[in-house]
N, C-alpha and C positions, 0 to 999 in steps of 0.2 A: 587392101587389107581392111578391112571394117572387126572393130574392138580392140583393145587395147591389154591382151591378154599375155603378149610379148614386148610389154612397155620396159623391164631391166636389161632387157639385148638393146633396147635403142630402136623398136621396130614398133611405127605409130597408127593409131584409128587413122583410115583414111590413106596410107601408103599401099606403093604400088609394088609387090615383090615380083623378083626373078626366082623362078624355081629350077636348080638343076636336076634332071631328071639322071644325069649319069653320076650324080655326087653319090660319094659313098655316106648310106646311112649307118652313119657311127652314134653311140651312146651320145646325150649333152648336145648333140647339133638341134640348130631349127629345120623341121622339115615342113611340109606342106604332104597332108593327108587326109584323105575320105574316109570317115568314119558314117553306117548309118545311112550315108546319101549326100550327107554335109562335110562340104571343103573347109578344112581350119588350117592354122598352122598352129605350133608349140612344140615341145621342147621334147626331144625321143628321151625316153627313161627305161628304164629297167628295174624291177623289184619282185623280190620273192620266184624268179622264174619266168616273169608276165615281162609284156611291153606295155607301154601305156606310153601316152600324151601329157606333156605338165605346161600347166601355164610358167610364164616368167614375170609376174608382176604380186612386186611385195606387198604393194594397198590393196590389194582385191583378192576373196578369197574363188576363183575360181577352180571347180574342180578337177581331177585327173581323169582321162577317160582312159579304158582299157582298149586296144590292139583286140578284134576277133580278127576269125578267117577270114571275115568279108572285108573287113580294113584294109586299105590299100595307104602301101606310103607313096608319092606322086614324087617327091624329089625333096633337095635338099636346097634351104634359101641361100641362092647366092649372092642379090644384092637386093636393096633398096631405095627406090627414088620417091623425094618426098617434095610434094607441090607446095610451095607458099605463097598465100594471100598477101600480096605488096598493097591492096587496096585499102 
């Protein structure tokens, strides 16, 4: 995971996520999705009709992307391992 745009779920720059590919994509989950050509994860939303991508982090204003045709959801995060530096 590289940025920190799902820093309020607990999911950090530099974590390694599991994506399930057979989770079910429900409203409010973290998914992991290609928008564009570029792999993210963030938060499946719903509004006005549209699906869209939201970040989870209350210090940064990142913004929401919309869901096209070509948008692919990849799966749903099922965990995360995070490496610490003991040095």
């Amino acid at each position: 995971m590289e940025g920190d745009c799902l820093w309020d779920v607990g999911i950090r720059d530099g974590d390694i996520i599991a994506a399930d590919r057979a989770g079910k994509r429900r409203l409010g989950r973290a998914v992991l999705a290609v928008v564009e050509g570029a792999v993210m994860a963030k938060i499946l939303r719903k509004r006005d009709g549209r699906f869209y991508l939201a970040p989870a982090n209350s210090h940064e204003p990142y913004p929401d992307i919309e869901l096209t045709e070509d948008s692919e959801i990849w799966g749903v995060i099922a965990g995360v391992v995070r490496r610490y530096d003991l040095a």
